[in-house]
C-alpha positions in Angstrom: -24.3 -61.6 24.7 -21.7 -63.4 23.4 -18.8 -62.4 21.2 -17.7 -64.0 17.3 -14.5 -65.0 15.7 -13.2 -61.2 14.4 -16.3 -59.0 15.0 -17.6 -57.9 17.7 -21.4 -57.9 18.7 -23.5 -54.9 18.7 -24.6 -53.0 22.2 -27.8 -52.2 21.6 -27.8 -50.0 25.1 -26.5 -46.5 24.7 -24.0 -44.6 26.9 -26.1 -43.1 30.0 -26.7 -39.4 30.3 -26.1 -37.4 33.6 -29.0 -35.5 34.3 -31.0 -38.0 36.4 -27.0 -38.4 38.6 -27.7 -34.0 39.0 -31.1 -34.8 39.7 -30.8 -37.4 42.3 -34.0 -38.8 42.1 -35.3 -41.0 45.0 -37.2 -43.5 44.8 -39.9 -45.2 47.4 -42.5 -47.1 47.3 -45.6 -47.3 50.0 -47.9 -50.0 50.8 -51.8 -49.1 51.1 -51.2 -48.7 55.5 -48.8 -46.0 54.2 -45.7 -48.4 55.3 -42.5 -47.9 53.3 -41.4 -51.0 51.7 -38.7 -50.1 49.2 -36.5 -47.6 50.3 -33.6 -46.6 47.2 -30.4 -45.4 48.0 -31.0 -42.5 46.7 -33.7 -41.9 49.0 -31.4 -42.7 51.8 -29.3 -39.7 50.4 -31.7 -37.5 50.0 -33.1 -37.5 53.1 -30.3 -39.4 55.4 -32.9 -42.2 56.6 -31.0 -46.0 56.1 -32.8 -48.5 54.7 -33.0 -50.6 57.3 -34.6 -47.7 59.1 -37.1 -47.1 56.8 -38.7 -50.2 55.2 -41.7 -51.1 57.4 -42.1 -47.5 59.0 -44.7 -45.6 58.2 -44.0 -43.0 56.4 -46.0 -40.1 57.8 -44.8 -40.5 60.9 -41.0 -40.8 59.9 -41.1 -37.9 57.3 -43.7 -35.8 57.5 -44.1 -33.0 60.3 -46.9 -33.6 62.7 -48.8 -30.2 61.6 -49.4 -31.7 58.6 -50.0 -35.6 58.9 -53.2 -34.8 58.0 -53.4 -33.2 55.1 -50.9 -35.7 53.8 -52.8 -38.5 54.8 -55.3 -36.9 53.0 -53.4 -36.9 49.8 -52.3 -40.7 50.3 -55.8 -41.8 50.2 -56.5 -39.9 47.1 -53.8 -41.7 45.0 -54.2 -44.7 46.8 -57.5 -45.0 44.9 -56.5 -44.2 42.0 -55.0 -40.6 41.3 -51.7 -38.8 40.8 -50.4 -36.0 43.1 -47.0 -33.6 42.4 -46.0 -31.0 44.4 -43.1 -29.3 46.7 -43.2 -30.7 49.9 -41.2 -29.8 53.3 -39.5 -33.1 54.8 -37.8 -34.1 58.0 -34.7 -35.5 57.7 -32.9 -38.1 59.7 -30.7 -35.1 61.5 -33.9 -33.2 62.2 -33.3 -30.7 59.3 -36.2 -29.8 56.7 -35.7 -30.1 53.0 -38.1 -29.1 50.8 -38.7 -31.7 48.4 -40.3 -32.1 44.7 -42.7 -35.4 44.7 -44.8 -37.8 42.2 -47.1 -39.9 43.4 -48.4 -42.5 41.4 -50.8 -45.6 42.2 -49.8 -49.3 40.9 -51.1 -52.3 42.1 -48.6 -55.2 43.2 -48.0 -58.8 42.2 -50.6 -60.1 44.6 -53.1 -56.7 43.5 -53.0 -54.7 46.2 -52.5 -51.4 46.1 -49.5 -49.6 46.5 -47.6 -45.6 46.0 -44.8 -45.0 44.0 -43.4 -42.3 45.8 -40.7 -40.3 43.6 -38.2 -37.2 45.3 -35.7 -34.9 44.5 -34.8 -31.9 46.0 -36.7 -28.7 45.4 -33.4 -26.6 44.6 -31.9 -28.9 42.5 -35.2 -29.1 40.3 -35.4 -25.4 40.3 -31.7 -24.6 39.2 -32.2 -27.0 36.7 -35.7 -25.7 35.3 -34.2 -21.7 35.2 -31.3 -23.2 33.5 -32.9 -25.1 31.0 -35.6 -22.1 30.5 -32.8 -19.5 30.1 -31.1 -21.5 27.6 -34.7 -22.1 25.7 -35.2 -18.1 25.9 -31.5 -17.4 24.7 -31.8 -19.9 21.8 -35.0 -19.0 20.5 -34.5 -15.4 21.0 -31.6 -14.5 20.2 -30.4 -12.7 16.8 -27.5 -14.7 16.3 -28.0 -17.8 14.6 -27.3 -20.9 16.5 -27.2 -24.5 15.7 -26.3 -27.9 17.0 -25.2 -31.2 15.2 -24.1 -34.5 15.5 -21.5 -36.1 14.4 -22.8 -37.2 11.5 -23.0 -33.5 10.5 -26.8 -34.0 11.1 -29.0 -31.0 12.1 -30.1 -31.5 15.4 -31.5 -28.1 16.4 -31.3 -24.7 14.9 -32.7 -21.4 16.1 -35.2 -18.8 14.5 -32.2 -16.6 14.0 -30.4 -19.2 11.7 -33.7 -20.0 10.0 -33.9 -16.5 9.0 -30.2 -16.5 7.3 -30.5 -20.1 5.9 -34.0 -19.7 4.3 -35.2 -22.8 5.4 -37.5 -23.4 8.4 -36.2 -26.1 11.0 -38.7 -28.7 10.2 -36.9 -29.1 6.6 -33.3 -29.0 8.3 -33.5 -31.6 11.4 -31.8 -34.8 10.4 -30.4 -33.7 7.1 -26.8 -33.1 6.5 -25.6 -29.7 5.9 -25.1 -30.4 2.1 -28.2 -31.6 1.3 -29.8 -28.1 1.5 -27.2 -25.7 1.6 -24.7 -26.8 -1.3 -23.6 -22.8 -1.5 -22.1 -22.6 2.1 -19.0 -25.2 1.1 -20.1 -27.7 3.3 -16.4 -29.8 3.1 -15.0 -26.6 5.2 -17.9 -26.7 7.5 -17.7 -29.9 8.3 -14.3 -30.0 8.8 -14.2 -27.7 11.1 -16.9 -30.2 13.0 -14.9 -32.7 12.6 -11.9 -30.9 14.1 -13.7 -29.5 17.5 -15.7 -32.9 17.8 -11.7 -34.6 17.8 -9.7 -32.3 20.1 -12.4 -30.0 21.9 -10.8 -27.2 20.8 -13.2 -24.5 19.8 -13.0 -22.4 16.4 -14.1 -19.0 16.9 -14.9 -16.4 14.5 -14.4 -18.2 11.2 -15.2 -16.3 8.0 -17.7 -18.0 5.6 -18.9 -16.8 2.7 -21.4 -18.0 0.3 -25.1 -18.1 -0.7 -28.2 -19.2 0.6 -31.9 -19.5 -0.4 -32.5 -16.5 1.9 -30.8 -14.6 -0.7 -29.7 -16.9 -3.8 -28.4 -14.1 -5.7 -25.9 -12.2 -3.6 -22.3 -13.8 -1.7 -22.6 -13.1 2.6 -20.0 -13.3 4.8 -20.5 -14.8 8.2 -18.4 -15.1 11.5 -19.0 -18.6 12.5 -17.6 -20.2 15.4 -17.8 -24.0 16.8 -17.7 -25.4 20.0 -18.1 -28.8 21.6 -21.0 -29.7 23.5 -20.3 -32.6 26.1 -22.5 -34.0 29.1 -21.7 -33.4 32.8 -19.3 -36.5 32.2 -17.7 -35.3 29.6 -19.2 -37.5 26.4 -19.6 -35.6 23.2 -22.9 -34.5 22.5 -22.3 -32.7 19.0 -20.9 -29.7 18.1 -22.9 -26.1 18.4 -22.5 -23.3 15.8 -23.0 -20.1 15.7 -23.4 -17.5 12.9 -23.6 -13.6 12.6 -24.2 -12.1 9.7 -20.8 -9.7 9.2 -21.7 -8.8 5.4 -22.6 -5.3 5.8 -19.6 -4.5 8.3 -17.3 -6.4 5.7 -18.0 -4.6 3.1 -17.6 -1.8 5.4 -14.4 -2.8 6.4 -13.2 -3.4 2.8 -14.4 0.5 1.8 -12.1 1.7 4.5 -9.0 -0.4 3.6 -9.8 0.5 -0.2 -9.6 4.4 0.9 -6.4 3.8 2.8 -5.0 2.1 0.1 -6.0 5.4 -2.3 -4.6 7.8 0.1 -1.5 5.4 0.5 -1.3 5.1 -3.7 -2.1 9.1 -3.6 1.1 10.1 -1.1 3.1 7.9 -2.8 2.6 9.4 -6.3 3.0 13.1 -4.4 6.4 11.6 -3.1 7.8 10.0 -6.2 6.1 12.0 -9.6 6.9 15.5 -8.1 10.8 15.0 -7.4 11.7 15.1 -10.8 11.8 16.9 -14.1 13.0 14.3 -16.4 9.8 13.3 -18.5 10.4 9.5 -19.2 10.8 9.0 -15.1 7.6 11.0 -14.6 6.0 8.7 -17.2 7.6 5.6 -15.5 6.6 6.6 -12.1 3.3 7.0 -12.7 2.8 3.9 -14.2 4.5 2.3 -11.7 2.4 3.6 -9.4 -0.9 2.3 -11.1 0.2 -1.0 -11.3 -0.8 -3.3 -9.6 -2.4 -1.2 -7.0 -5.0 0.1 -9.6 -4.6 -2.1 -12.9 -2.3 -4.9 -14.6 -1.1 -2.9 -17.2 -0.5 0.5 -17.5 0.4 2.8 -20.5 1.3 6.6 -20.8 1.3 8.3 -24.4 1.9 12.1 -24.5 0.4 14.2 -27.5 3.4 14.8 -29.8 3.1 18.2 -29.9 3.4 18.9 -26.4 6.6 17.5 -26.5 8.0 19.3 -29.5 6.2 22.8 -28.5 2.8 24.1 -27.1 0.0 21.6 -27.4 -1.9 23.7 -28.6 -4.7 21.8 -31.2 -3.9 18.4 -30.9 -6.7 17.1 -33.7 -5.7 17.2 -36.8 -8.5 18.3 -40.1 -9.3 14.6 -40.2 -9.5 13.9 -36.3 -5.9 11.9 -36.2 -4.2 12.4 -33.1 -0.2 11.9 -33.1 1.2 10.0 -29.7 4.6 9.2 -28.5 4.9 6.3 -26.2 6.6 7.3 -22.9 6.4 4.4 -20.6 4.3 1.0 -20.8 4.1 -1.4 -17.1 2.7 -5.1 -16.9 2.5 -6.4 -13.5 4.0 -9.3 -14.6 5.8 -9.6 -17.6 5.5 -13.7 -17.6 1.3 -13.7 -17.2 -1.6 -12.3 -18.6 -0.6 -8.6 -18.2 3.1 -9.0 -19.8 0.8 -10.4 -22.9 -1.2 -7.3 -23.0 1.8 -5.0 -22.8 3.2 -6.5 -25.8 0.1 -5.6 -27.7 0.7 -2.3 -27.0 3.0 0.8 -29.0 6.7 0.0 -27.4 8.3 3.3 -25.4 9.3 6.0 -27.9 7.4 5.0 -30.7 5.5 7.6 -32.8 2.0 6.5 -33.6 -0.8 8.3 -35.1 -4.8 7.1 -34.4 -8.1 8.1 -35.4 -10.9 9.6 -34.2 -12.6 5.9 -33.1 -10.2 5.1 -31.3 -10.3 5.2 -27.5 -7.4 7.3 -26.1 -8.3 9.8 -29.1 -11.4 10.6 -27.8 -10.2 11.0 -24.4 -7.7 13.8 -25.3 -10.4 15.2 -28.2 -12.7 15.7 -25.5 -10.5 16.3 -22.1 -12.3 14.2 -20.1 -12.4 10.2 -18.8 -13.7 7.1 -21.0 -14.2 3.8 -18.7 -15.1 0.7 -20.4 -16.3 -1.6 -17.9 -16.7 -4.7 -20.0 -15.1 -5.1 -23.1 -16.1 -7.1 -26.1 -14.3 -7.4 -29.6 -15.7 -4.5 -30.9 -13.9 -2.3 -28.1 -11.0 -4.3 -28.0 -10.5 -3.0 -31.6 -11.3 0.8 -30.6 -8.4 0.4 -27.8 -5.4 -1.5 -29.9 -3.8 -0.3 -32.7 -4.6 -2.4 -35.1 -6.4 -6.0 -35.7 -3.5 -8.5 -34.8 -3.3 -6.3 -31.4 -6.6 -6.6 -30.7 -6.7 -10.1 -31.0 -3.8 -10.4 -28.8 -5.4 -8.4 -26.0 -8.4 -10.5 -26.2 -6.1 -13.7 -25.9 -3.9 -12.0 -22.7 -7.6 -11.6 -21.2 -8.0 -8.0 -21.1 -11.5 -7.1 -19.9 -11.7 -3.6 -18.5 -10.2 -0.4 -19.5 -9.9 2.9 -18.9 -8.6 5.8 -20.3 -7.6 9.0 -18.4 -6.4 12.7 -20.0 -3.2 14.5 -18.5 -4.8 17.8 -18.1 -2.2 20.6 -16.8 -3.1 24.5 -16.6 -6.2 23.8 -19.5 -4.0 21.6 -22.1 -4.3 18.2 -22.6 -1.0 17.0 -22.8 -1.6 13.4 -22.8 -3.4 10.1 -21.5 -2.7 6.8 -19.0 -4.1 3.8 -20.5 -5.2 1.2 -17.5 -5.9 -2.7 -18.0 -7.2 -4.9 -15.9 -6.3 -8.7 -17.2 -5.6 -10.8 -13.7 -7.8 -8.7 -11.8 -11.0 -9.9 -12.2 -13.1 -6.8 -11.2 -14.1 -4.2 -13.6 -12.8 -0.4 -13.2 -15.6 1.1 -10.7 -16.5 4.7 -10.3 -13.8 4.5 -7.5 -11.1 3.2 -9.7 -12.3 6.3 -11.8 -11.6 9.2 -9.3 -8.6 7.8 -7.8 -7.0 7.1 -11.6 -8.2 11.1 -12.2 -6.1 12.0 -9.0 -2.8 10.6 -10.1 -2.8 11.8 -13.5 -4.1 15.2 -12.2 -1.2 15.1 -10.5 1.2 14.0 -12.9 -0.4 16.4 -15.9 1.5 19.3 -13.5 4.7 17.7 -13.1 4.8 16.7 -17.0 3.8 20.4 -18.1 6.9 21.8 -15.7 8.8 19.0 -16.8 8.4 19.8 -20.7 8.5 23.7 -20.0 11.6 23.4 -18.3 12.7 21.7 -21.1 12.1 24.4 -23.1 13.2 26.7 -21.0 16.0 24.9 -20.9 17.1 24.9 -24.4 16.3 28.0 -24.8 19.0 29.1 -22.1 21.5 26.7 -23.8 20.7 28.0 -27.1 21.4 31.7 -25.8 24.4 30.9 -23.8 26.2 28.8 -26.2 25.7 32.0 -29.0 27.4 34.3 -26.4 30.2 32.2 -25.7 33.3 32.2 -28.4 34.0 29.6 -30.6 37.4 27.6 -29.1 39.8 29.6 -28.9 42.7 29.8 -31.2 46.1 29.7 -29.9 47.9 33.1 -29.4 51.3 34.1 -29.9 53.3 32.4 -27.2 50.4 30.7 -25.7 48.9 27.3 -26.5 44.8 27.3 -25.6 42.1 25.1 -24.7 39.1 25.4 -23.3 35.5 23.6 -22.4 32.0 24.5 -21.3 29.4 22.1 -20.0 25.7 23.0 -19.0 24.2 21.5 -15.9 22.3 18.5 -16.3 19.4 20.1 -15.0 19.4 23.4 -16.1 22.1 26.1 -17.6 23.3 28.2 -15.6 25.9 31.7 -16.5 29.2 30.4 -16.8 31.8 31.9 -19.5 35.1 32.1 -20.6 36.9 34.6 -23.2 40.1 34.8 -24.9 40.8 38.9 -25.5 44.1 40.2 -27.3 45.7 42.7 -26.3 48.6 45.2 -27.5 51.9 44.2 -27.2 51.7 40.0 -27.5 49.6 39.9 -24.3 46.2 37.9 -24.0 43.7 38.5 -21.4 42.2 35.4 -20.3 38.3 35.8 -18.3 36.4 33.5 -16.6 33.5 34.3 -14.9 30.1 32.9 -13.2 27.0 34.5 -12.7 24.8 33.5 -9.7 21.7 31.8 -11.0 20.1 29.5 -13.5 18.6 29.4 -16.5 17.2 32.4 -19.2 18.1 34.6 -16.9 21.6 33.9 -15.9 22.4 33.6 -19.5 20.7 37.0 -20.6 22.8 38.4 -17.9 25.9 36.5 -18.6 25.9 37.7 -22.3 25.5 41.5 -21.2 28.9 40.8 -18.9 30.9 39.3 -21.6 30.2 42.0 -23.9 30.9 44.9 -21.7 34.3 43.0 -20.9 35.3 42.8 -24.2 34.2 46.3 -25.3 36.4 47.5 -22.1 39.2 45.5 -23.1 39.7 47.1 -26.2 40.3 50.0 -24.3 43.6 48.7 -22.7 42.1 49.4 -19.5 44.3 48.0 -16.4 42.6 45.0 -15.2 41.9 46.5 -11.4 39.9 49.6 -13.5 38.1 46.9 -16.3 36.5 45.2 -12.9 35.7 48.2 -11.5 33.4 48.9 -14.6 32.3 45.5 -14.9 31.2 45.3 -10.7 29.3 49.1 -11.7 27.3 47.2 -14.4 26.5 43.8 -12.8 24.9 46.2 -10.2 22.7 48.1 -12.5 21.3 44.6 -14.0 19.3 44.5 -10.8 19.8 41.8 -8.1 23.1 40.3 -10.1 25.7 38.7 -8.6 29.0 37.5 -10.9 32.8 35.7 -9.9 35.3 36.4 -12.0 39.0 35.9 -13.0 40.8 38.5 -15.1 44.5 36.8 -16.3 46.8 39.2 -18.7 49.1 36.9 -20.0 52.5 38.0 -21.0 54.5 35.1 -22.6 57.4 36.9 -24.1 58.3 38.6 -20.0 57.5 35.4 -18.7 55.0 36.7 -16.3 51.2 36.5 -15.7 48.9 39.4 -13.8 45.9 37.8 -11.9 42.4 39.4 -10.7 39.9 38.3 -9.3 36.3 39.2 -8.1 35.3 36.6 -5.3 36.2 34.0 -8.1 38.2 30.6 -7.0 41.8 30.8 -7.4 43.7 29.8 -10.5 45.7 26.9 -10.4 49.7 27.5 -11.8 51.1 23.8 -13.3 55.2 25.3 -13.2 57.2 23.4 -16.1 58.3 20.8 -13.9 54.8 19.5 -13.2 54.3 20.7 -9.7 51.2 22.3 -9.5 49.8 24.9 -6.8 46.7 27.4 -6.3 47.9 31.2 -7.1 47.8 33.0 -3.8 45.5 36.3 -5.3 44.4 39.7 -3.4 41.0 38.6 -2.6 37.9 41.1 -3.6 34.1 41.0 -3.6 31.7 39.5 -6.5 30.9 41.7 -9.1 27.3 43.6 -8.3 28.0 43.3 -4.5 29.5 47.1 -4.6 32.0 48.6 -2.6 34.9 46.0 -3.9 38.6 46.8 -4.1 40.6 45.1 -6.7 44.0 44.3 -6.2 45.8 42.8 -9.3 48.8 40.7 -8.8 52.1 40.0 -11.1 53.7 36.2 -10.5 56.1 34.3 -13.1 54.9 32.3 -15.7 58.0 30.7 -17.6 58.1 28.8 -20.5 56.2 25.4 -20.2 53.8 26.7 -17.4 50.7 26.1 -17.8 47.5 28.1 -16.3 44.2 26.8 -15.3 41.1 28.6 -15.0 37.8 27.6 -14.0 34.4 28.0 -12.2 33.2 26.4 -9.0 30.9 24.1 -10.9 34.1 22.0 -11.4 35.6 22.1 -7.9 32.1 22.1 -5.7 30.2 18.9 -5.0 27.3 18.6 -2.4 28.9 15.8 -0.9 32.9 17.1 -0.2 34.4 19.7 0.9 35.4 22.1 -1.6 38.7 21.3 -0.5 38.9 17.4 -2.0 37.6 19.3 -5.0 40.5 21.2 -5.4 43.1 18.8 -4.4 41.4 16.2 -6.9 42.2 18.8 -9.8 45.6 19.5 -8.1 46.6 16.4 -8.7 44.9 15.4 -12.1 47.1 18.7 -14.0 50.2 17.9 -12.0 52.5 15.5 -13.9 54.6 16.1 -17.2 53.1 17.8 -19.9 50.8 16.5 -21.8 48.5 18.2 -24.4 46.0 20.4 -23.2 42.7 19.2 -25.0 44.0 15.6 -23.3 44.2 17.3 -19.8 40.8 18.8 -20.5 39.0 15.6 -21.0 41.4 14.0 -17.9 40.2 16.9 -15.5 36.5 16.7 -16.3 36.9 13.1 -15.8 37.8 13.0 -12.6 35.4 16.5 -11.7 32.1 16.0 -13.6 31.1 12.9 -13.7 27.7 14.1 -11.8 27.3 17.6 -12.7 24.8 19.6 -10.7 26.3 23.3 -12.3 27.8 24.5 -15.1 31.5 24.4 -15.7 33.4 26.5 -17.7 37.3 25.1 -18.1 40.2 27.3 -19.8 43.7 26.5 -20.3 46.8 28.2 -20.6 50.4 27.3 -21.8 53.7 29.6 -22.3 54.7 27.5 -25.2 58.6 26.7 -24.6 
C-alpha cells in the first residue's frame, strides 16, 4: 500500500461489523490424539483456560466432564474421519464452573496431512439472545401492517417489508438496489431523500412526516402517509442506513379534514347568527353576509335583491317576458389586487339597477326558489352568469371556474339571491358548500324581510306622524317661535309639539311624548293632539285640560304619554307651567342666565289617579322658553343629568335667533339619536 502525490489510494477492506465482538467466537484447534494445539484468546475468555495451559493438553480431559468423555470421544473420532458435528455442549471451566457452550466441528487436514479438528465455541446464551432477537425482528418486519424499509446512503433500497410492497405496488425483488426515484417518481423523492440525508448526518430521527402522493398501487388517487426516519447504526456506532416507516393515514385524513370542514361551517354559521341578525339596516345585512362568504366559502361574493321587494311586497317578481329587475346591494372580492378583485369588477357595482332575462343564472334561481350550482364552468355558462359579453370575457380572464347561486327565501317570498365565485380557490362548490351557502342566506332572507318591513313600517309611522304634527309655527302676538321634530334613526316614535291660541293674547304651548315606537305610538300620538286642541278651544284651565287628556290616554288601552302644558302670557309678563311626568322646561331670563323651571310634579298621562298642579313664574320681555322631550336630554351612555346641563349651557348666552339656537342645541344633543325629539321655543319679544 503506498500513497500518491494528491490522492489517496483506495482501501479495498471495509469497516468491520460487531456481531462476531457480541458473539465472542472461540477458536481451537485439535490434533488427531485429541491434543489442543491452538488455543485463541477468545477461547481463553470463554472458558478462563491460558494458553499456555492448554496447548498440548488434551482436550477431554481439560474440558469435558468425566461422565461424558465417552460420548465425546465418540464424536471426535467421527469428525476426525471426516464429518461435521454442531451442538450445545456443557463445559468445565478453569474455575470449576459449567458453561454451556454452542460448538462446530470441522475436519481439515494440516501442512504435513494429518488430520486435525477445528473446534469453534461461543456461549449458548449469547447464541440464543441473539437468534430470538434476530427472529423477532424477522417476524415483526415481515408481519407487520406498517410498512417498513431500509436504505443506504445512496438512497438505495436495501430491504422493504410485505406491508410497504402492498402500498408501493411493487414487489421487493423490483425495489432492492434501485433508488427511490427510479420507481416511485409520484412520492417526491427530493423530500424523501432529504429527509435521509438529514437523519443519516445528525442521527436525529424524523417522526411522523406527512407525504402525500401516488403510487402504482393506486395511480389514480393522492394518499397521505405518516412517515418517519430513523438511523440504523452497528453496536459501534457506524451508520448502517436509514429505516423508514409508513402508515397509510389517508382515510383518517380525510377524516380529519371532514371534521375541521364542519367546525369551520358551524364557526361561519355562529358568526353570521352574531353579525346578520343585530341589524336592520339592509346595505349592512347585505355587506355582512357577503363578508361572511368570503373567503371562508368563495372569492367573490355578490348580493342582488329583487327590486320589488325593496320598493313594496315582492310579490311576482317575473315579468310577461321572464325579465327579472335587481338592485345590487353589496359585491366582496377576497382580494381586490388578484383574481377575485378581477371578477368583482365584472360584476353590476352596489346600487345599480339591472334587469336580466330568463337564461340567465341568478334569474332562474329566484323564478324557481330554489339553488343552481355550476361546478365547472365553460364559456357558454360564463355568459349565462355575467351581464353581458365583455363581462363574461372578463370573468373568464380573472379565472372564475365555479359558481353558485343561492335564493333569499323569507316567510315564502323570494326576496333575492347571493352570487358565489370561486377564482383562487381551486376546488369546485361541493354539495357541502351547497347546504352551508343555503344556511347563511336562510338566515339572512329573515333578517332582510324584517329589515325591509321595518322599513315600511317605518315610513309609514313617519308619514302618519309628520301629517299630525303642525306645520312650523307662526309667531304669535308677543311671542317669537321656533320649533323642530326629528324621528329616531331607527324607528319613530310619538313625540309632538303644538302651538294653540288662546283668548286674550295668550298661547298655549304643548309638548308631549307618548311611550312607544312606531305605527302605534303615532296612531296614539295623533288621537292626543287632537283631543288637546279640541279641549283648548274650550278655554279649559290647564290643570282640568290634563285631567281630560290623562282620562283619554287611559281609554286608548295600555298608553302611557309626558307632557308640558305652557300658557304664555307676553303682555303680563308671566308664563303658567303643567306638566304630566314630562322633563322640566328650561327658562333662558333676558340676561342669558338660563335655569330648569322648578314645576309641581304629577303622573304620566294614562297612569290614572294624577294631580295636576299648575304653576305661574315671570316671563319678562327677552325671556325665552324651552320645551322639549327626553329624546334630546337622554343618552344610554350619561346621566340624564350631563344631558341637561349640556343644553343649559348651549341656550345660555346673549340672544341670538331662535331657528340658530335650534340647530346649536340639536348639535350638541343629537348627534346619535336613538329617540325622537320634539324641540319648541319660546320668546317674549322685547
Amino acid at each position: 500500500m503506498y500513497k500518491r502525490q494528491g490522492s489517496a489510494a483506495p482501501d479495498p477492506a471495509g469497516a468491520p461489523g460487531k456481531l462476531l465482538d457480541l458473539l465472542r467466537v472461540a477458536a481451537f484447534v485439535l490434533d488427531e490424539n485429541g491434543r489442543i494445539v491452538l488455543w485463541s484468546p477468545e477461547a481463553e475468555l470463554l472458558f478462563g483456560h491460558r494458553a499456555e495451559e492448554a496447548v498440548g493438553a488434551e482436550a477431554g480431559r481439560l474440558l469435558i466432564l468425566p461422565e461424558h468423555l465417552e460420548q465425546v470421544t465418540e464424536w471426535f473420532l467421527r469428525v476426525l474421519g471426516g464429518e461435521q458435528w454442531a451442538g450445545v455442549f456443557p463445559v468445565r471451566c478453569r474455575d470449576g464452573s459449567t458453561r454451556h457452550a454452542e460448538f462446530r466441528h470441522i475436519s481439515m487436514r494440516a501442512p504435513d496431512g494429518h488430520r486435525q479438528i477445528l473446534g469453534l465455541a461461543a456461549d449458548a446464551g449469547t447464541v440464543r439472545e441473539l437468534e430470538t432477537t434476530l427472529a423477532l425482528s424477522d417476524i415483526l418486519i415481515e408481519q407487520s401492517p406498517i410498512g417498513l424499509a431500509l436504505f443506504d446512503e445512496e438512497m438505495r433500497w436495501r430491504r422493504v417489508n410485505p406491508a410497504l410492497e402492498r402500498i408501493n405496488g411493487i414487489p421487493a425483488e423490483r425495489l432492492l438496489g434501485r433508488r427511490l426515484e427510479d420507481l416511485l417518481p409520484g412520492i417526491d423523492p427530493v423530500r424523501v431523500a432529504s429527509s435521509v440525508r438529514r437523519v443519516l448526518s445528525d442521527g436525529r430521527p424524523v417522526v411522523d412526516q406527512t407525504l402525500v402522493g401516488r403510487t402504482p398501487a393506486d395511480p389514480d388517487r393522492d394518499h397521505v402517509w405518516s412517515v418517519s426516519y430513523y438511523r440504523v447504526v452497528d453496536r459501534g456506532g457506524r451508520p448502517l442506513g436509514v429505516a423508514a416507516s409508513a402508515v397509510d393515514v389517508t382515510e383518517r385524513h380525510r377524516a380529519g379534514d371532514e371534521v375541521a370542514e364542519a367546525r369551520e361551517r358551524l364557526a361561519i354559521i355562529a358568526d353570521a347568527g352574531d353579525r346578520i341578525g343585530s341589524t336592520l339596516d339592509l346595505p349592512r345585512i347585505a355587506r355582512e353576509l357577503a363578508d361572511i362568504s368570503v373567503p371562508r366559502l368563495a372569492d367573490l361574493a355578490t348580493v342582488d335583491l329583487l327590486d320589488e321587494a325593496l320598493t313594496g311586497d315582492p310579490g311576482e317578481p317575473v315579468r310577461i317576458d321572464g325579465s327579472v329587475r335587481f338592485r345590487a346591494l353589496a359585491v366582496v372580492a377576497a382580494d381586490d389586487g388578484a383574481r377575485s378583485g378581477a371578477a368583482a369588477r365584472a360584476t353590476d357595482r352596489v346600487g345599480d339597477l339591472a334587469e336580466y332575462g330568463p337564461n340567465r343564472v341568478i334569474t332562474r334561481c329566484v323564478t324557481l326558489g330554489r339553488t343552481i350550482v355550476l361546478p365547472r364552468l365553460g364559456a357558454g355558462e360564463l355568459r349565462r352568469i355575467a351581464r353581458d359579453e365583455e363581462a363574461a370575457r372578463q370573468l373568464e380572464e380573472a379565472g372564475v371556474h365555479s359558481y353558485l347561486a343561492v335564493p333569499l327565501i323569507a316567510r315564502g317570498n323570494v326576496l333575492g339571491a347571493i352570487g358565489l365565485f370561486r377564482t383562487d380557490n381551486p376546488r369546485p362548490f361541493a354539495p357541502a358548500d351547497v347546504s352551508l351557502a343555503g344556511e347563511l342566506a336562510a338566515r339572512a332572507a329573515i333578517s332582510v324581510d324584517n329589515a325591509r318591513l321595518y322599513h315600511r313600517e317605518r315610513h309609514t309611522a313617519l308619514t302618519l306622524q309628520r301629517s299630525l304634527l303642525p306645520s312650523v309655527p307662526t309667531d304669535r302676538p308677543g311671542l317669537e317661535l321656533a320649533a323642530r321634530y326629528l324621528p329616531a334613526v331607527s324607528e319613530a316614535g310619538g313625540d309632538w309639539y303644538d302651538v294653540l291660541p288662546q283668548d286674550d293674547g295668550r298661547t298655549a304651548l304643548i309638548v308631549g311624548d307618548v311611550m312607544g315606537k312606531g305605527v302605534h305610538a303615532a296612531a296614539i300620538m295623533g288621537q292626543l293632539r287632537s283631543t288637546t286642541r279640541a279641549l283648548a278651544r274650550l278655554s279649559l284651565p290647564p290643570a282640568e285640560l290634563l285631567e281630560h287628556l290623562d282620562a283619554t290616554t287611559a281609554g286608548l288601552g295600555e298608553s302611557i304619554a309626558t307632557c308640558v302644558h305652557v300658557v304664555c302670557n307676553p303682555a303680563g309678563g308671566w308664563c303658567e307651567v303643567t306638566s304630566a311626568g314630562h322633563p322640566p322646561p328650561v327658562m333662558v331670563e333676558p340676561d342669558g342666565r338660563a335655569h330648569l323651571l322648578e314645576v309641581p310634579p304629577a303622573r304620566p298621562l294614562g297612569v290614572g289617579g294624577a294631580v295636576f298642579s299648575p304653576r305661574r313664574m315671570p316671563m319678562p320681555p327677552g325671556a325665552t322658553l324651552v320645551l322639549y322631550t327626553d329624546g334630546l336630554v337622554e343618552d344610554r351612555r350619561d346621566d340624564i343629568d350631563v344631558g341637561l346641563h349640556t343644553l343649559l349651557r348651549v341656550v345660555s348666552g346673549p340672544p341670538r335667533p331662535l331657528e340658530e339656537t335650534c340647530d346649536a342645541v340639536l348639535e350638541a344633543l343629537h348627534r346619535d339619536p336613538r329617540d325622537d325629539v320634539a324641540l319648541l321655543l319660546a320668546r317674549n319679544r322685547p
